[in-house]
N, C-alpha and C positions, 0 to 999 in steps of 0.2 A: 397802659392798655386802653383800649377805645371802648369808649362804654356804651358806642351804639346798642341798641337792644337786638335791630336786625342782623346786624354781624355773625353772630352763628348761623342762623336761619339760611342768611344768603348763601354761605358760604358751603351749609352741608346742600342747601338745593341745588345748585352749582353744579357738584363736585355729584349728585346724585344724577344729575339730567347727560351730564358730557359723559360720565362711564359707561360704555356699552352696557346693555343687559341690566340697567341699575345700578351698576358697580357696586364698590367696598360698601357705598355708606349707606344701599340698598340693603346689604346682608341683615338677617336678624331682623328686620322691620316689617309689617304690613304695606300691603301695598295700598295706595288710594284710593278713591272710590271710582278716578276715570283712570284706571290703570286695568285693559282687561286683556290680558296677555294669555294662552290658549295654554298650558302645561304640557297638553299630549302632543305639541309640534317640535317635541325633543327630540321626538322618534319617529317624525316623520319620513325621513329618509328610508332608514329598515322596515318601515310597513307599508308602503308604498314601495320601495324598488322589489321588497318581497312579495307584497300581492301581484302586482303587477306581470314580475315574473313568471309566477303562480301560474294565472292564469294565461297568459299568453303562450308560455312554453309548452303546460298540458293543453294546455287546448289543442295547439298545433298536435302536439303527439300524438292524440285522442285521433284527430283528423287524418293522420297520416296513416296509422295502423289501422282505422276504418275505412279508409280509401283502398287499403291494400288485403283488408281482411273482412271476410264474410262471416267470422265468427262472432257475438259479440263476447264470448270467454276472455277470448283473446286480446281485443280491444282493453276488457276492462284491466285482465293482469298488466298489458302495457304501461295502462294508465296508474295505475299504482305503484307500477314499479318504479315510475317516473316520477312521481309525487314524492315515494320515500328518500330516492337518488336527490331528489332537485333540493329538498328541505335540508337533507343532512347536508350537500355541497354549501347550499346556502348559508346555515350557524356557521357551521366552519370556517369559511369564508367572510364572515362579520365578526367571529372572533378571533380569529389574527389580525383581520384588519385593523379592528378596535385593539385589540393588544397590542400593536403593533406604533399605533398612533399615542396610544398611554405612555409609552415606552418611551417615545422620542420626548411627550411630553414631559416627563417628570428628567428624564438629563437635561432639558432647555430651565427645567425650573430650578433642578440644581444647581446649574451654572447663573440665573439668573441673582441664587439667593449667595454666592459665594462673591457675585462682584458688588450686589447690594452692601456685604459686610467688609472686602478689599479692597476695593472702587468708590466709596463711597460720593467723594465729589464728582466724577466722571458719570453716577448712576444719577445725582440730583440736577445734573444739569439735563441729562435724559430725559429727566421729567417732567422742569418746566418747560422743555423743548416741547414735549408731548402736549401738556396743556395751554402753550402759549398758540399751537396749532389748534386748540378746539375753541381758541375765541377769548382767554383769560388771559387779563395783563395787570400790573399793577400791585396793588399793597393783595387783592384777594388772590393773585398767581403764587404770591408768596404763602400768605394765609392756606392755600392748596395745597404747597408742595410742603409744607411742612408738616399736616395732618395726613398726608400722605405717607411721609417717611418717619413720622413718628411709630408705627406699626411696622416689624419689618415683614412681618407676611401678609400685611395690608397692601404693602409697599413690592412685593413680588408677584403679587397677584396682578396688580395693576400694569407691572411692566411684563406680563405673560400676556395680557390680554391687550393692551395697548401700544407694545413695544414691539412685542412680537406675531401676536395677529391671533391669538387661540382667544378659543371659547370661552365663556364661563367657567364653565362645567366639563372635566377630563370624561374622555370614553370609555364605557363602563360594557367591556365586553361580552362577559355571561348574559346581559340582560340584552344585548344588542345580539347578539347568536338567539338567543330564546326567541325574541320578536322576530327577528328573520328566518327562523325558522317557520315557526307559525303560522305566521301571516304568508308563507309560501302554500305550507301544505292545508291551512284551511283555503286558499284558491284554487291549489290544484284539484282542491277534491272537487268543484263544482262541475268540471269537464267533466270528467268519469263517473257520478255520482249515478245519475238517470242510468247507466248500464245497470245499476243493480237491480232494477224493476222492470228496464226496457230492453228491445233489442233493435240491431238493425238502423235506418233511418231515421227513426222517432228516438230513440236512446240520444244519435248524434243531433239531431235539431236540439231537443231539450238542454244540451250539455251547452251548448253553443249559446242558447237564449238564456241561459245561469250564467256561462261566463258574461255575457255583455252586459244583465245585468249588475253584476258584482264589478265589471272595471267602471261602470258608468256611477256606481257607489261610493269606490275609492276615489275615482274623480271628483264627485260634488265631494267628495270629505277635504284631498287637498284645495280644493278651490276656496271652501269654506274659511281655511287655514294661510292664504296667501294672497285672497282677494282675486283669485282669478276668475275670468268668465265660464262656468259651470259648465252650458252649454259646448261651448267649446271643447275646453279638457276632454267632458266624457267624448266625444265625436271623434277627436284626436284618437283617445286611448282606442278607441272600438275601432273604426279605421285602421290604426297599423293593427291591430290585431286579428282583423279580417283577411287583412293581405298573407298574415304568417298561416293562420287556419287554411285560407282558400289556396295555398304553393302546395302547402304541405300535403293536404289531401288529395291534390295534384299528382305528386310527388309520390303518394301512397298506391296511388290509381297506378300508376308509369311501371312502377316494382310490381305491385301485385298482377297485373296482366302477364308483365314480362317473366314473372316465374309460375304463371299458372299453367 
């Protein structure tokens, strides 16, 4: 055995830097002090495609039944009822997806773990394949694949997430329904909120200047989270948002003359 001192060091930094996400030899450990990785960009998809929605779709609602209705009762029952509709389709609709997506995952992982234990040579040649693609050759590609396959659900995790292209982390549906909900129905409430104080054309300005600001919010949050230009995003999100508000209420105007 090589009595290098750095030998392990090299070989667990290695084997920590090429594994997506940190890999195996990340688990269980602290992270470094220039490791600053955001935790809440797990969920950033369901709270963004939720907000997002949120707002966009009440909004438009908000504008269509007030293009088409002088009441503002009516506007606001629309708007709520579209809130509760849009939130419930929403979970729903994240938790099957996400159950849906768990589902395939764990038959990929049982079949992953049953060629691990039948396949054996056929799975370790897999693996130096895999790591000899991320740049490692030699006595440490060995020293790899063999701290790899010493763990056999060390060893199937690595080949879920590098073999076959999954995540870290399986989708965690309840919680992914909960935030897509949410994050819908606290958006859609900003449309329709001012109807409960206002009425009329000041009700819908206010609703409108909530929703723009709240997507221009979620915006600087994903930009924050992907390094995007801020500026931008928000400008993006309120633009097409403006176009669905400004048909719709169109769209609401056209109906309401036509059956008045």
């Amino acid at each position: 055995m090589s009595s290098d001192p750095n030998r392990g060091g090299l070989l667990a930094r290695a084997a920590r830097a090429l594994l997506p996400g940190g890999g195996w030899a990340a688990h269980g450990r602290g992270h470094g002090a220039d490791e600053q990785h955001r935790p809440e960009g797990g969920l950033l998809r369901e709270v963004v495609f939720g907000a997002n929605d949120g707002f966009v779709s009440n909004a438009a609602l908000v504008a269509a039944v007030a293009g088409g209705a002088q009441d503002s009762a009516v506007v606001l029952l629309g708007g709520v009822a579209g809130l509760v509709a849009g939130a419930v389709s929403m979970g729903l609709g994240a938790y099957v997806s996400a159950k849906s997506e768990r589902e395939f995952r764990q038959a990929e992982e049982r079949r992953e773990r049953w060629e691990v234990r039948h396949m054996r040579e056929d799975e370790l040649a897999e693996t130096r394949r895999i790591f000899e693609a991320k740049g490692i050759s030699g006595p440490l590609l060995d020293e790899v694949v063999k701290a790899v396959a010493r763990n056999e659900e060390r060893w199937v995790q690595v080949m879920m997430t590098d073999e076959l292209g999954f995540p870290d982390q399986p989708p965690r549906p309840r919680l992914s329904a909960l935030v897509m909900a949410s994050s819908f129905g606290a958006a859609a409430f900003l449309p329709v909120a001012p109807y409960l104080f206002l009425d009329g054309l000041a009700a819908l300005a206010a609703g409108l200047g909530a929703t723009a600001a709240g997507l221009a919010a979620v915006s600087a949050w994903r930009a924050s989270l992907t390094s995007a230009p801020m500026l931008r995003t928000s400008a993006e999100m309120i633009g097409l948002a403006s176009v669905a508000v400004a048909v719709s209420y169109g769209i609401g105007r056209l109906v309401g003359v036509s059956i008045a």
